[in-house]
DRENDO-1510 file (C-alpha; in Angstrom, 1 decimal, always signed):
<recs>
REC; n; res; u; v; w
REC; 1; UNK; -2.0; -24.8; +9.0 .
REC; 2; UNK; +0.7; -27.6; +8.9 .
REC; 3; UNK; +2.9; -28.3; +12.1 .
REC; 4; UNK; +6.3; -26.3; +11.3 .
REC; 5; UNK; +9.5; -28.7; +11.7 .
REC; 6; UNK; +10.1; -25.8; +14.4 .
REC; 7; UNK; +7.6; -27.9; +16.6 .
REC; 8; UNK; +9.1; -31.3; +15.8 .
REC; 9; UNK; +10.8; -33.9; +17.5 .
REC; 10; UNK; +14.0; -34.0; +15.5 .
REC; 11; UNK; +14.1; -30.2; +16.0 .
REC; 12; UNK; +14.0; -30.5; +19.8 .
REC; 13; UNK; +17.1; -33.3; +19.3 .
REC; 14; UNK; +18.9; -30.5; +17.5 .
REC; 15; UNK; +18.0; -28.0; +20.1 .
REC; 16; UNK; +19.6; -30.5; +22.7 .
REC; 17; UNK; +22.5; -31.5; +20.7 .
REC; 18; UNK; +23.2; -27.7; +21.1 .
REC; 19; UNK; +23.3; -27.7; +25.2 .
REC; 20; UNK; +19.8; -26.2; +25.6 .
REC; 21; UNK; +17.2; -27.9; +27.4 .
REC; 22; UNK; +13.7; -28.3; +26.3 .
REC; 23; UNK; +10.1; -29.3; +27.1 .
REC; 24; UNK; +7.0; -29.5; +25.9 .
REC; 25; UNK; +3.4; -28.5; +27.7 .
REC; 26; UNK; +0.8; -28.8; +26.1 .
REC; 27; UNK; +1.8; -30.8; +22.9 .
REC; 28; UNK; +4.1; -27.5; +22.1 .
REC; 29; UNK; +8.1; -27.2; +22.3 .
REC; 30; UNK; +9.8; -25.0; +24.3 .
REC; 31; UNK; +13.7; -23.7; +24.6 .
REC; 32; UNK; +15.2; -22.5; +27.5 .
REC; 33; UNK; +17.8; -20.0; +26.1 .
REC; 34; UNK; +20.4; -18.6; +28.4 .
REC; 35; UNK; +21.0; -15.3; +29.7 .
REC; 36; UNK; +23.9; -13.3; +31.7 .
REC; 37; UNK; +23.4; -13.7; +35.4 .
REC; 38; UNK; +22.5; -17.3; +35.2 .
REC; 39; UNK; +18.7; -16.3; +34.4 .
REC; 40; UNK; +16.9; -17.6; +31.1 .
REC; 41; UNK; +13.5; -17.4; +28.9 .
REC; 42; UNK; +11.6; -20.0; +27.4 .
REC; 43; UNK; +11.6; -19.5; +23.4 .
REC; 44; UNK; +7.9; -21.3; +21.4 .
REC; 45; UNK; +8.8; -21.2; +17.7 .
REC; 46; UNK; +5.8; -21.6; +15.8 .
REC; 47; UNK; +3.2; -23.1; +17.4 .
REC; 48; UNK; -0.9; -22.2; +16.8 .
REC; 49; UNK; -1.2; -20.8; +19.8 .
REC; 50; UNK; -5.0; -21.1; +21.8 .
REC; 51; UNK; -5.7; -19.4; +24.8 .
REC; 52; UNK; -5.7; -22.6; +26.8 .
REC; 53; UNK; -1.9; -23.4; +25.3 .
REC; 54; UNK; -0.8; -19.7; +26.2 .
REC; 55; UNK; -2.0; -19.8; +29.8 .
REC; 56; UNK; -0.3; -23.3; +30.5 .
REC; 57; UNK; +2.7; -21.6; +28.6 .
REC; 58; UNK; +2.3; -18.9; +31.2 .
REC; 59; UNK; +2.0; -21.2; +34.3 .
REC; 60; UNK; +4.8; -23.2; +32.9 .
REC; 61; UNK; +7.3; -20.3; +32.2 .
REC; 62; UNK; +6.4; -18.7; +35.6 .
REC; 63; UNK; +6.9; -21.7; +37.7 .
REC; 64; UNK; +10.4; -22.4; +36.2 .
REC; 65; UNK; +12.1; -19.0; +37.1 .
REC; 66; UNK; +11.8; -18.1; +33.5 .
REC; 67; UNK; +12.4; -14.1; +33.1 .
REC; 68; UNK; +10.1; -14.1; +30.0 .
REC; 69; UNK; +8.4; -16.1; +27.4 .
REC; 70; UNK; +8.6; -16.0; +24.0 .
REC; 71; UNK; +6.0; -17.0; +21.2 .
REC; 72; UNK; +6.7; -17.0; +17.8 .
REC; 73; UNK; +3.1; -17.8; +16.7 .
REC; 74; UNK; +2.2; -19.9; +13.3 .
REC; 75; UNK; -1.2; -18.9; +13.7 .
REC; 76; UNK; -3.5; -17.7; +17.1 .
REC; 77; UNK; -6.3; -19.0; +17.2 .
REC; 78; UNK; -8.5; -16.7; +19.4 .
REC; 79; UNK; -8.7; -12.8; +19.1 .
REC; 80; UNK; -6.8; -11.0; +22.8 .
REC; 81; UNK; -3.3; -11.7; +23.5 .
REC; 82; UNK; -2.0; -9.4; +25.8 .
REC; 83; UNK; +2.0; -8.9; +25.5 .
REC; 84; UNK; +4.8; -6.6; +26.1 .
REC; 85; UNK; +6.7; -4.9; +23.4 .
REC; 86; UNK; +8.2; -7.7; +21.4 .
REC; 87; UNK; +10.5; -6.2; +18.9 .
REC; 88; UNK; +11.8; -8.2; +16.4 .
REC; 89; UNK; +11.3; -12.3; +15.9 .
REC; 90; UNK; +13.7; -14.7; +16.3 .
REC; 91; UNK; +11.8; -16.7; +13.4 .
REC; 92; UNK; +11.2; -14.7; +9.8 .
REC; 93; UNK; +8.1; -12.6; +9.8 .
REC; 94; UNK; +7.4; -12.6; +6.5 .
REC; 95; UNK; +8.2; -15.3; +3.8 .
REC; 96; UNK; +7.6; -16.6; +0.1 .
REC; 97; UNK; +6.1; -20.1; -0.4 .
REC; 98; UNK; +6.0; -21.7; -3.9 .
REC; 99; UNK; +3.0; -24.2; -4.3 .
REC; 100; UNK; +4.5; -27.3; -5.4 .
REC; 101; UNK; +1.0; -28.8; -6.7 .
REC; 102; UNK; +1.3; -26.6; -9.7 .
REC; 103; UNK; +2.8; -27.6; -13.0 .
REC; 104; UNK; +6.3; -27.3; -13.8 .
REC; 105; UNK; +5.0; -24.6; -16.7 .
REC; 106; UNK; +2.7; -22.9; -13.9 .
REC; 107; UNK; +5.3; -22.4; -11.6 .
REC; 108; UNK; +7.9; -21.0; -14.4 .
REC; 109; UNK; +5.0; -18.4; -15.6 .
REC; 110; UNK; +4.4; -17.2; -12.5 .
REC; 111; UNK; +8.0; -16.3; -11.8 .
REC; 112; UNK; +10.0; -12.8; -12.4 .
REC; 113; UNK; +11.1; -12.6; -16.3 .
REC; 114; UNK; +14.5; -11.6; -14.8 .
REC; 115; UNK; +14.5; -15.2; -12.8 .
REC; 116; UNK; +13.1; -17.6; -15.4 .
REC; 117; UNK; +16.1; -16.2; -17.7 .
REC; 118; UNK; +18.6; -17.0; -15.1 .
REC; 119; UNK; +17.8; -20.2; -14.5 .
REC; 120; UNK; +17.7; -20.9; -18.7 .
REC; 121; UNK; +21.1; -18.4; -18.6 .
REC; 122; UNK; +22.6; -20.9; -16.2 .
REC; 123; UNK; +21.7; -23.9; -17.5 .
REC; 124; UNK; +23.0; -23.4; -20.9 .
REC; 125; UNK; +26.2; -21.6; -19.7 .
REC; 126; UNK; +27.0; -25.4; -17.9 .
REC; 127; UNK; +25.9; -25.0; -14.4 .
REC; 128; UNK; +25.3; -28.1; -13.0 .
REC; 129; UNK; +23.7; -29.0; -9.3 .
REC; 130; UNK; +24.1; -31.9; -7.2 .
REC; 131; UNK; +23.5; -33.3; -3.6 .
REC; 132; UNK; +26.0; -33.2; -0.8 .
REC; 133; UNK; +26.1; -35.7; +1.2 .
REC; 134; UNK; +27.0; -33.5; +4.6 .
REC; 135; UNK; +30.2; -35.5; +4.7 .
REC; 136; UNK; +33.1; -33.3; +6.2 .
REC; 137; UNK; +34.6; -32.2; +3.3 .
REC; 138; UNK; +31.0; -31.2; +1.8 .
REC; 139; UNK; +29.9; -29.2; +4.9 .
REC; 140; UNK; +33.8; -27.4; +4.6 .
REC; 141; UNK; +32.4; -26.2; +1.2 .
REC; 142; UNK; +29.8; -24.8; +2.2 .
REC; 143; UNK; +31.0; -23.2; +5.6 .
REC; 144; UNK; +33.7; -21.8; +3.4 .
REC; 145; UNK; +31.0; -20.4; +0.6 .
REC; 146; UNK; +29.0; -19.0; +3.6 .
REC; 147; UNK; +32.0; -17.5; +5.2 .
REC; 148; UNK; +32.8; -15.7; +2.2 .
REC; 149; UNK; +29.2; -14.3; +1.7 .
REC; 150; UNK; +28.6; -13.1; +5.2 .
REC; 151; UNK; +31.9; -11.3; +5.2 .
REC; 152; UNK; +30.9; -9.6; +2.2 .
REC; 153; UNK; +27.2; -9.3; +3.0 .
REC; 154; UNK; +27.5; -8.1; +6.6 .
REC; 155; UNK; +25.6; -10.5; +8.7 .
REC; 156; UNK; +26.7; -13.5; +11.5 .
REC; 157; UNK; +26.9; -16.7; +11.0 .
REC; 158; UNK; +26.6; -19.7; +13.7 .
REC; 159; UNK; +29.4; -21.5; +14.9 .
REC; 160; UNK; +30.9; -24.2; +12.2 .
REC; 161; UNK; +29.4; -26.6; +14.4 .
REC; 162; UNK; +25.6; -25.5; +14.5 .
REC; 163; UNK; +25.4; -26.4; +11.1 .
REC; 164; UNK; +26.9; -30.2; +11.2 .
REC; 165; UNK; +24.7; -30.6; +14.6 .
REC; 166; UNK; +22.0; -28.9; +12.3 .
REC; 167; UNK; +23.0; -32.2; +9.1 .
REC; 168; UNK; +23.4; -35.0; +11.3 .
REC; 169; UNK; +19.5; -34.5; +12.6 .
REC; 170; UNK; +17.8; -37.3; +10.4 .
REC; 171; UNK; +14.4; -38.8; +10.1 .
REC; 172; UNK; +12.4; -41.1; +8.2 .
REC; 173; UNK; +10.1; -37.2; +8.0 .
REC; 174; UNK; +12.8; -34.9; +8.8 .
REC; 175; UNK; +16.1; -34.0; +7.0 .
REC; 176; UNK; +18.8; -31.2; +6.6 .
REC; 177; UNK; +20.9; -31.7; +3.2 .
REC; 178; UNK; +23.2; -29.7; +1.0 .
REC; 179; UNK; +22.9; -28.7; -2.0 .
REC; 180; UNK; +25.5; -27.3; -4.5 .
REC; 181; UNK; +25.7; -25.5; -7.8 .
REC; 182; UNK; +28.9; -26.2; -9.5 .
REC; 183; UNK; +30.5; -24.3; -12.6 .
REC; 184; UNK; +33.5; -25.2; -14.4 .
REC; 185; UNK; +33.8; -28.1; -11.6 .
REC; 186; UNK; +33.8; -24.8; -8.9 .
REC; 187; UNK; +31.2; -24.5; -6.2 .
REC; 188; UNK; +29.6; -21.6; -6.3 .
REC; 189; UNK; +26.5; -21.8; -4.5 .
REC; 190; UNK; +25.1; -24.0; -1.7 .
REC; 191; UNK; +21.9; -24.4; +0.7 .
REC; 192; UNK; +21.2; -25.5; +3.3 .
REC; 193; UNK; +17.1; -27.3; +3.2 .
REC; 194; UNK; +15.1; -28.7; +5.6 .
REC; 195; UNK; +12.5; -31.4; +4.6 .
REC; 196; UNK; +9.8; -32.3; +6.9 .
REC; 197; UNK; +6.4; -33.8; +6.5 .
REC; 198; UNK; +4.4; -33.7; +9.6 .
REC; 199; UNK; +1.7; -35.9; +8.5 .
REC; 200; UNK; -1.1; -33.5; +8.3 .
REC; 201; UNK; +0.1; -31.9; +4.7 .
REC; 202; UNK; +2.1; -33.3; +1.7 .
REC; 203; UNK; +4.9; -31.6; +3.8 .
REC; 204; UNK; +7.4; -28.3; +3.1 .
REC; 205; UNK; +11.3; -28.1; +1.4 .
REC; 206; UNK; +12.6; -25.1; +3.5 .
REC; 207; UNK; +15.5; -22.7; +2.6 .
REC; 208; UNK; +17.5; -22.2; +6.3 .
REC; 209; UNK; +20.7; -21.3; +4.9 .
REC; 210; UNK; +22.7; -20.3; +1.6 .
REC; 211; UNK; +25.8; -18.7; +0.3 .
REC; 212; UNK; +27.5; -17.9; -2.9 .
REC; 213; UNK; +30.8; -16.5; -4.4 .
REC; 214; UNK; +31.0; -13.4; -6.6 .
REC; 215; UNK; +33.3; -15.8; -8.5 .
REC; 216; UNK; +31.2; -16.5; -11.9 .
REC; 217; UNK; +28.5; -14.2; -10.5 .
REC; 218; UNK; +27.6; -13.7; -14.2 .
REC; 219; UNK; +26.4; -17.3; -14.6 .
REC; 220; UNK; +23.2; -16.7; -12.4 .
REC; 221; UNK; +24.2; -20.3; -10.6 .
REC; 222; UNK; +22.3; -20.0; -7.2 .
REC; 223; UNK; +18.7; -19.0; -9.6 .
REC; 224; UNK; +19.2; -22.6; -11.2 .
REC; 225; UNK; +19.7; -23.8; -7.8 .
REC; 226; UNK; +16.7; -22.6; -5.9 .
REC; 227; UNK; +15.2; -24.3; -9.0 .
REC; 228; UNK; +16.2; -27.8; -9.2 .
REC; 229; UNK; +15.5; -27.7; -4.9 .
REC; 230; UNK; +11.8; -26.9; -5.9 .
REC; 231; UNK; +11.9; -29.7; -8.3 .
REC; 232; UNK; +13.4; -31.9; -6.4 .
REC; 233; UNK; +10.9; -31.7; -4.0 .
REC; 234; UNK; +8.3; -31.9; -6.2 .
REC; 235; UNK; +9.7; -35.1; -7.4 .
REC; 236; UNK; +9.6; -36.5; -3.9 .
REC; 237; UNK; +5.7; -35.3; -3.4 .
REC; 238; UNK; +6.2; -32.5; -1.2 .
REC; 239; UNK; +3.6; -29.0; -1.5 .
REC; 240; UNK; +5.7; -26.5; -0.8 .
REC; 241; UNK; +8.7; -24.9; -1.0 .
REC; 242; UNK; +9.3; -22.0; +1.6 .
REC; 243; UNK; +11.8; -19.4; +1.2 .
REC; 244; UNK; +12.2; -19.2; +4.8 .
REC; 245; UNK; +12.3; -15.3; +5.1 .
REC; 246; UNK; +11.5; -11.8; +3.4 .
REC; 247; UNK; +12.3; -8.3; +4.7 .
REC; 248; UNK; +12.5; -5.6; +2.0 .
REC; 249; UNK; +13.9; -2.9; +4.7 .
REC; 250; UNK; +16.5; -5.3; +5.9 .
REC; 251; UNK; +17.7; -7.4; +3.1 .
REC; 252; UNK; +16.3; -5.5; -0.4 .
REC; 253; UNK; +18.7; -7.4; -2.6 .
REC; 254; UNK; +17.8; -10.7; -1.0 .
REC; 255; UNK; +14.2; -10.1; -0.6 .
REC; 256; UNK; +13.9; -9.4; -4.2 .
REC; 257; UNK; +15.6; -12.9; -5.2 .
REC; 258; UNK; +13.2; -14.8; -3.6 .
REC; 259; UNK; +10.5; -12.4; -4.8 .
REC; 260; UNK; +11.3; -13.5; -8.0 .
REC; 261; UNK; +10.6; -17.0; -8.2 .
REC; 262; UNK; +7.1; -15.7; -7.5 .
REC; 263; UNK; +5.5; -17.6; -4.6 .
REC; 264; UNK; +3.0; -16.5; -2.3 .
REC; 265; UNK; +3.9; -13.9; +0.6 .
REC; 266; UNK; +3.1; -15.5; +4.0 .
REC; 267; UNK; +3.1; -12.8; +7.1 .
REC; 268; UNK; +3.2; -14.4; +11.0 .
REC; 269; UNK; +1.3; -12.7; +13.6 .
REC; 270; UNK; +4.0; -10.8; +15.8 .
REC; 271; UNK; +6.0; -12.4; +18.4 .
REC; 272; UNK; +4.4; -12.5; +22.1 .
REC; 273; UNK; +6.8; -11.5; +25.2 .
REC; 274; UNK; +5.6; -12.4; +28.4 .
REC; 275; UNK; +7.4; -10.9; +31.6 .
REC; 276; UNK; +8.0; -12.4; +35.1 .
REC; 277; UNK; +10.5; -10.7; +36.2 .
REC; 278; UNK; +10.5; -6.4; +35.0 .
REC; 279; UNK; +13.8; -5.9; +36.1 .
REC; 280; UNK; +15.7; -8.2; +34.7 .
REC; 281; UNK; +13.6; -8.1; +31.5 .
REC; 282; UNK; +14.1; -4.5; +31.6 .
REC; 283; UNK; +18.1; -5.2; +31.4 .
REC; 284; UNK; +17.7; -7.8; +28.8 .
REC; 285; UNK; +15.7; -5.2; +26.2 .
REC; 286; UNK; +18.6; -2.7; +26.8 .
REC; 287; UNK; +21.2; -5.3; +26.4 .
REC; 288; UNK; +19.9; -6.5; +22.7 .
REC; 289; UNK; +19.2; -2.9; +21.9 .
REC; 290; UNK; +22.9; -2.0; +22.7 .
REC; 291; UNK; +24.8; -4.8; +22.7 .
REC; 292; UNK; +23.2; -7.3; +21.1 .
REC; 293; UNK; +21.9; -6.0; +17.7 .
</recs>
């Protein structure tokens, strides 16, 4: 399986940029992530996790004061893990991946009728997409878009800043960029992609963040969009596009969107949670349960 940009070096700048500190043991990344009391855990997002990584994780986590570790596993490579209750992922669980290496008519076939006549509906009611270029008044757009959908969706968004710390992260193999479907000169959708090549695979165009208006919901805008990403990264050789998270219990409407563009599903193996200190990992599972949701 190719390295996620999760485990790369311009994601562990971001991670920085954001106050946390980080290291790495055994070629894989880890977050320290703060909690009350001055203690803190140690987050792994997707690494393939062997039992040699996991017990120099452990020695590792234990030695710094860490109250826990956390694994978000890619892959695991051997068959015993022993773990506490994890509960939910930080990362998505499940996802949808279109296989760029297809055809353009392969991919379109494969798709939900409903979505392939979206993205014609769009295009010939005059929806047009372009490229921001995470300039400030670009990244206002879409803060205000995605301020308007998660008022009207119900979920939380991070600070204004997270996202330009999240845009100014740029490699020759790594970049965050905009995107934005425009009707009658309106935006009306945006997302947020990550594109990383890791040098192992022809690399993966990943869907972190969107938003939309209900304004001109009736043009299908952000179907054309998802469209011209995927062909966009096509045209720059990448494999894959990855819709970055699927959950049909928590998000049916959104689950179903990405559903339609008819990729493959792709399930994780559950998170791992370590303990090193009961107690106050105890009072940290009855915070997020209660206060935290």
């Amino acid at each position: 399986m190719p390295s996620s940009f999760l485990q790369s070096p311009e994601w562990e700048e971001f991670q920085r940029s954001l106050g946390r500190a980080t290291s790495r043991e055994s070629g894989i990344l880890f977050i320290r992530h703060l909690l009350p009391m001055g203690r803190h855990y140690l987050y792994c997002p997707r690494p393939v996790v062997s039992a040699e990584r996991l017990m120099r994780a452990q020695v590792a986590a234990r030695a710094g004061g860490a109250v826990f570790l956390k694994i978000d596993p890619s892959e695991i490579s051997f068959s015993s893990v022993t773990q506490a209750p994890a509960g939910r992922t930080i990362q998505p669980r499940q996802t949808v991946v279109m296989d760029l290496t297809k055809s353009e008519e392969s991919l379109l076939a494969a798709m939900h009728g409903k979505t392939r006549y979206n993205i014609r509906l769009a295009a010939r009611k005059g929806v047009s997409i372009r490229q921001g270029r995470s300039r400030a008044g670009e990244v206002e757009t879409f803060w205000r878009l995605l301020q308007e959908t998660a008022a009207r969706d119900g979920f939380r968004t991070h600070p204004r800043a997270y996202y330009e710390k999240l845009l100014a992260v740029n490699s020759d193999r790594f970049s965050n960029e905009l995107f934005f479907a425009e009707y009658n000169g309106n935006p009306v959708a945006a997302a947020l992609i990550n594109f990383y090549r890791d040098g192992a695979s022809g690399g993966c165009a990943t869907y972190l963040h969107g938003a939309s208006s209900r304004e001109y919901k009736e043009v299908a805008a952000p179907q054309l969009l998802h469209w011209h990403i995927a062909e966009e990264a096509r045209r720059r050789g990448f494999y894959s596009y990855d819709f970055w998270g699927i959950d049909a219990a928590r998000w049916p409407g959104l689950t179903r969107f990405k559903q339609g563009f008819g990729g493959t599903a792709v399930t994780y193996p559950p998170s791992i949670e370590i303990a090193y200190r009961p107690v106050s990992y105890a009072a940290y599972r009855l915070w997020k349960r209660f206060w935290r949701r």
